[in-house]
C-alpha positions as CSV (number, residue, x, y, z in Angstrom):
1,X,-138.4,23.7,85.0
2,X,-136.4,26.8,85.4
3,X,-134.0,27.2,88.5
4,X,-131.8,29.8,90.4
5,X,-128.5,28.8,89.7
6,X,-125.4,29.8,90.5
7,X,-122.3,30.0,88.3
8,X,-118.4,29.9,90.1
9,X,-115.9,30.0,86.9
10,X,-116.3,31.9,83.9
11,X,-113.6,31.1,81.6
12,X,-113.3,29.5,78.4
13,X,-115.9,26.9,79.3
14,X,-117.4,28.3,82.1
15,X,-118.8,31.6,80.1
16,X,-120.4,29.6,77.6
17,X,-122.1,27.5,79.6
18,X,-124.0,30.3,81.7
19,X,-124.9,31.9,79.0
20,X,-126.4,28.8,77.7
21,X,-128.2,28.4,81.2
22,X,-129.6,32.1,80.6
23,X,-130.8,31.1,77.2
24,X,-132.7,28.1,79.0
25,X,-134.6,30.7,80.9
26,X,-133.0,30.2,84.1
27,X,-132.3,32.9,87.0
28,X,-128.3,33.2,87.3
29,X,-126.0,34.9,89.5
30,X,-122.2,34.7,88.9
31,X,-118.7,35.4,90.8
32,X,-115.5,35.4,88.5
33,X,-112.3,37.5,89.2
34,X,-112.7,38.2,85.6
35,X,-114.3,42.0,85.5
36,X,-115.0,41.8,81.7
37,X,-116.7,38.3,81.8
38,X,-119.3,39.4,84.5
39,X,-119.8,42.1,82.9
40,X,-121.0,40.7,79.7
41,X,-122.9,37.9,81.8
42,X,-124.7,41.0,83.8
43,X,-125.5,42.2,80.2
44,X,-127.0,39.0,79.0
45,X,-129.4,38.9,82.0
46,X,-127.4,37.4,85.1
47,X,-127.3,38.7,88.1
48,X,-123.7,39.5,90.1
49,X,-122.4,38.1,93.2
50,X,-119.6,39.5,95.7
51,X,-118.3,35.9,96.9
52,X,-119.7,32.3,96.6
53,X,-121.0,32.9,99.7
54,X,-123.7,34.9,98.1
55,X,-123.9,32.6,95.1
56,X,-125.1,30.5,97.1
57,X,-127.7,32.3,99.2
58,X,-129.2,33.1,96.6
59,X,-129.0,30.0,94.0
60,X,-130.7,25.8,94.7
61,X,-127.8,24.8,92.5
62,X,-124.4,25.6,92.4
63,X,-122.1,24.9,89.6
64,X,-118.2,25.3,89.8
65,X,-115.7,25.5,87.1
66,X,-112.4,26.2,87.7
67,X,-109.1,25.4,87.3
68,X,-108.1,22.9,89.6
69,X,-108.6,21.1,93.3
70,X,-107.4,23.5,94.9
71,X,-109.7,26.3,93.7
72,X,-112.6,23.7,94.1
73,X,-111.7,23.6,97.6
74,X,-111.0,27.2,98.5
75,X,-114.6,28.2,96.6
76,X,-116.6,25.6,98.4
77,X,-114.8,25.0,101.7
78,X,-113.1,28.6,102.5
79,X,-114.9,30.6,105.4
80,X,-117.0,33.0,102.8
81,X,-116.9,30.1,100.4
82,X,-120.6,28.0,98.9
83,X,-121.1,26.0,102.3
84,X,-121.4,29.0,104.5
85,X,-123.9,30.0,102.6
86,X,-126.2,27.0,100.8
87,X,-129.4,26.1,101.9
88,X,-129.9,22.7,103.3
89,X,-131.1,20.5,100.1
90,X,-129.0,22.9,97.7
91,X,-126.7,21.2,95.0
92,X,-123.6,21.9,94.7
93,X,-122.2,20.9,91.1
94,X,-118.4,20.9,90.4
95,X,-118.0,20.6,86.8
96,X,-113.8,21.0,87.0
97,X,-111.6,18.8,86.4
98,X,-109.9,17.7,89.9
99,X,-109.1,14.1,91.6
100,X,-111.0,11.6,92.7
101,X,-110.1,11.8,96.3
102,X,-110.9,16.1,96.5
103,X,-114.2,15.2,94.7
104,X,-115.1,12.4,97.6
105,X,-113.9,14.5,100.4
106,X,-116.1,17.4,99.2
107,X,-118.8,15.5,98.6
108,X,-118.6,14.1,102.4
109,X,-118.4,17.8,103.8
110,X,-121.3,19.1,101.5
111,X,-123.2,15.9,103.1
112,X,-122.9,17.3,106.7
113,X,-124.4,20.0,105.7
114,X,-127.4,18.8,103.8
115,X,-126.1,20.0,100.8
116,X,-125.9,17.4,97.5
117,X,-122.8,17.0,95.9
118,X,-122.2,16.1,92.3
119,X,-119.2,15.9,90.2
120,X,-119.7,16.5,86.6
121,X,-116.6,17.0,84.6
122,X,-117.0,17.6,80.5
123,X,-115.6,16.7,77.3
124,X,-115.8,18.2,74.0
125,X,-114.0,21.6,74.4
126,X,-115.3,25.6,73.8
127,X,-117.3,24.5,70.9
128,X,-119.1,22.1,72.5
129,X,-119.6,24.2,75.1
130,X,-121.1,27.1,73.3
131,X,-123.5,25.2,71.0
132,X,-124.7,23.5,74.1
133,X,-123.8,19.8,73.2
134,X,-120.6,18.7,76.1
135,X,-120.5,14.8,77.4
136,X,-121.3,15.0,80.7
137,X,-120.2,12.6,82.9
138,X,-121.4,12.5,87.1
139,X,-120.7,10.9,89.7
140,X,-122.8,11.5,92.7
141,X,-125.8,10.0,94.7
142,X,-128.8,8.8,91.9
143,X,-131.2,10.8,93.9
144,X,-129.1,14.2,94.1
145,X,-128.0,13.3,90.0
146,X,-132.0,13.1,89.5
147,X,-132.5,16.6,91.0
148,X,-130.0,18.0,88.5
149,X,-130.5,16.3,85.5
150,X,-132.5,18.9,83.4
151,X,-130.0,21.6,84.4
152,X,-126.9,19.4,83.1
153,X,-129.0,18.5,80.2
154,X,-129.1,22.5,79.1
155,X,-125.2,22.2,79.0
156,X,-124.3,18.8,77.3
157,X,-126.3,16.2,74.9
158,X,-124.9,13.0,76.4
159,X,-125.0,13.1,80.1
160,X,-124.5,10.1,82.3
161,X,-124.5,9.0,85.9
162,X,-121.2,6.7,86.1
163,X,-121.4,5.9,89.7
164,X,-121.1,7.4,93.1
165,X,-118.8,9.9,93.9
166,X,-115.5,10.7,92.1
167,X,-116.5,8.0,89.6
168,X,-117.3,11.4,87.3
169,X,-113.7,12.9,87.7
170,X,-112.0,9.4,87.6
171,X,-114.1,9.0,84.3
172,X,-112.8,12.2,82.8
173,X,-109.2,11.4,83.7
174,X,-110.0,8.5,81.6
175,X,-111.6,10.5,79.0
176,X,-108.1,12.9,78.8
177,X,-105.8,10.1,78.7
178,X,-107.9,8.9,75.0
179,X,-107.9,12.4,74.0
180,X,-104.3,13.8,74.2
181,X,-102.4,10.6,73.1
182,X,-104.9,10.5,70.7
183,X,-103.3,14.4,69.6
184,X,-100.1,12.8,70.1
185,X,-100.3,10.0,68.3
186,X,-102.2,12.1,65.4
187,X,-99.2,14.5,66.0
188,X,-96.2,12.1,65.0
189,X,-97.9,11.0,61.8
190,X,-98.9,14.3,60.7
191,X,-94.8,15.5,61.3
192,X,-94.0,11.9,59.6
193,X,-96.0,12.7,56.4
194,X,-94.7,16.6,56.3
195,X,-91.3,15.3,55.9
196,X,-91.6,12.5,53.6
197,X,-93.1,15.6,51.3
198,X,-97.3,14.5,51.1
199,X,-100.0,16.5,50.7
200,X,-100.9,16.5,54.7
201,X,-104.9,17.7,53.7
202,X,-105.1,14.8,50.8
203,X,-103.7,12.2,53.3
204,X,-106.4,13.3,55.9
205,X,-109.1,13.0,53.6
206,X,-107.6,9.3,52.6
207,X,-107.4,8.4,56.3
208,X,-110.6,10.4,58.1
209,X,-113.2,7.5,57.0
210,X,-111.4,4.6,58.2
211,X,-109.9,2.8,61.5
212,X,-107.7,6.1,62.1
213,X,-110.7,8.6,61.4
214,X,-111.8,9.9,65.0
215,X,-114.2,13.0,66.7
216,X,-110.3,14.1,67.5
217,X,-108.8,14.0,64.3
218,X,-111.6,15.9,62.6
219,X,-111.6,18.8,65.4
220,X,-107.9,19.4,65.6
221,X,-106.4,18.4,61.9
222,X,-107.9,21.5,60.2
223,X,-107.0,24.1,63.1
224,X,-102.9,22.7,63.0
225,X,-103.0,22.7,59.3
226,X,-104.5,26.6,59.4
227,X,-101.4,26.8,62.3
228,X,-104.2,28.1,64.6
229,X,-103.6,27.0,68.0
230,X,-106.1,29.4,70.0
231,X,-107.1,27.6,73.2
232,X,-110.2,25.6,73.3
233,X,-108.2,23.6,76.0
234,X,-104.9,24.7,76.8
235,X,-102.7,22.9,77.1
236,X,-101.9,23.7,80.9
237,X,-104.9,22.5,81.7
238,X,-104.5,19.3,80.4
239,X,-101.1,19.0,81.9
240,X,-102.7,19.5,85.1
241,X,-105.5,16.6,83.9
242,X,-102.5,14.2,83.3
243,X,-100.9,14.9,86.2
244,X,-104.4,14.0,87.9
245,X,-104.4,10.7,85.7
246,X,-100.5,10.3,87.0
247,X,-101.0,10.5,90.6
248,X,-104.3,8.4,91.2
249,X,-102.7,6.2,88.9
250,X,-99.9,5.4,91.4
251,X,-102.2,5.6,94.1
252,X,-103.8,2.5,92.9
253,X,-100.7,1.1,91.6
254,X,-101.6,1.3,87.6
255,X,-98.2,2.0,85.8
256,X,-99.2,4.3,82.5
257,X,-96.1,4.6,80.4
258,X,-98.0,6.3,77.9
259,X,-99.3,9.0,80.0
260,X,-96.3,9.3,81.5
261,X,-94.2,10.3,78.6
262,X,-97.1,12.5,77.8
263,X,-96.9,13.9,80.6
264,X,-93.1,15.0,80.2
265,X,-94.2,16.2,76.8
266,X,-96.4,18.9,78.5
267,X,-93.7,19.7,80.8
268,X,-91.8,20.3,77.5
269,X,-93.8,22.4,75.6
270,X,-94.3,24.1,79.1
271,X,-90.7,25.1,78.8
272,X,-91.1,26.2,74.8
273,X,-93.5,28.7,76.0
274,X,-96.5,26.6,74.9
275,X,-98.8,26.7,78.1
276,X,-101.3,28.6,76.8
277,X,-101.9,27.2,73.6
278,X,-104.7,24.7,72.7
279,X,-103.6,21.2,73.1
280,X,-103.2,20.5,69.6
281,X,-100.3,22.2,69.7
282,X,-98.6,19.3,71.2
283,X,-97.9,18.8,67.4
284,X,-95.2,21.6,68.3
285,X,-93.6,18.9,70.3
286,X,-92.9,16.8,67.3
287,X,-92.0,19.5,64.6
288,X,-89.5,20.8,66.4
289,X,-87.8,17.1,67.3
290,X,-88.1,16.5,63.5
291,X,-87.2,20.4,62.2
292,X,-90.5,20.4,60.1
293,X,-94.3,22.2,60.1
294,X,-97.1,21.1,59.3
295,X,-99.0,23.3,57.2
296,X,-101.7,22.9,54.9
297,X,-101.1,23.8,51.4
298,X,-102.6,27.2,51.5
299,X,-100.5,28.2,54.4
């Protein structure tokens, strides 16, 4: 069943995803700061918005992705922001990565105003996003999740309903704590092999099929070995994740030594002028403690 839906947050993984909603037949208006990417949504069929106000007048569901709590809360909460404007029994759906605690306290001022509230952060990066196939996983109220389920379903091929609200963000935290010590940990044995002098592509062959073999290694490997570090997700935004993961963390008193040091590799790379590169690059990190690249052979 198509929808009017409305679309807060066109960047690297927002833009896909409407367009993916537009190729699912549904009616979408969009609001980015981003002149270019409305345009080219407005050219692909959606229609334009002045604020999120008038998103939301005009859409049942509304779907946010932006950068981080704070842009969450100024797009839903501010006074020409999603809530001055949604109907009673719209749904707002924030698809960001924010905290647990913004995430439950938006969903308890959406509730006062009859609107549903879902989070429903992603996994899988700007392929994933563009061929339509992200994890999706939500946290909200079963019948509000219900409601949305088709929608979320023409964005992502896995997409589960972890629990009430914030259990979607908290599960993504999760999820980016895996991921980028996952890169890091692939990271110091790729810079360990380049200097002992082995073919880096032969010895990920002769690993990919085992124990060590992962969806990570296999999407990031070939890109660092082509020295191609274009963002899919930067790496500031997934400093910004792990600062998430650090500060619920020691709100619940988990110590994550791990994530921690992670954490000051970001800042790191942050310095290096990294920021803006895809988070594989946090093989940077280790090349330049170790004074070696990691190139594949035809680099």
């Amino acid at each position: 069943m198509t929808k009017r839906i409305g679309f807060i947050g066109l960047g690297i993984m927002g833009k896909p995803m409407a367009l993916n909603l537009l190729k699912a037949g549904h009616t979408l208006t969009v609001n980015d700061l981003n002149q270019d990417t409305v345009q080219l949504l407005m050219e692909a069929g959606a229609k334009v918005a002045r604020s999120a106000r008038e998103v939301a007048e005009n859409s049942e569901i509304i779907i946010t992705m932006l950068p981080a709590s704070k842009h969450v809360q100024a797009v839903v909460l501010g006074d020409n922001g999603i809530l001055s404007g949604a109907k009673e029994g719209a749904i707002i759906i924030d698809m960001s990565s924010i905290t647990p605690a913004a995430s439950i306290e938006l969903a308890k001022e959406a509730a006062k105003s009859g609107v549903g509230f879902l989070d429903a952060p992603v996994s899988g990066g700007e392929p994933k996003a563009i061929d339509g196939t992200l994890s999706i996983m939500v946290g909200g109220k079963e019948d509000v999740f219900e409601a949305a389920k088709s929608v979320l379903f023409d964005l992502g091929s896995a997409v589960t309903l972890v629990g009430d609200s914030g259990c979607g963000v908290t599960a993504k935290l999760a999820n980016q704590i895996i991921v980028n010590l996952n890169i890091a940990a692939m990271s110091e044995a790729l810079v360990l092999a380049a200097k002992a002098g082995i073919d880096i592509e032969k010895m990920y062959q002769a690993i990919r099929g085992g124990l060590a073999g992962s969806t990570v290694l296999d999407a990031k490997v070939p890109l660092i070995l082509e020295r191609n570090f274009a963002p899919g997700g930067t790496i500031a935004i997934n400093m910004k994740d792990i600062t998430n993961v650090m500060d619920t963390a020691h709100e619940i008193g988990v110590p994550l030594p791990l994530s921690s040091h992670l954490l000051e590799i970001f800042h790191a790379l942050k310095v290096d002028g990294k920021l803006m590169d895809d988070h594989g690059g946090i093989v940077q990190y280790y090349e330049k403690l170790a004074n070696v690249e990691v190139r594949g052979s035809n680099q």
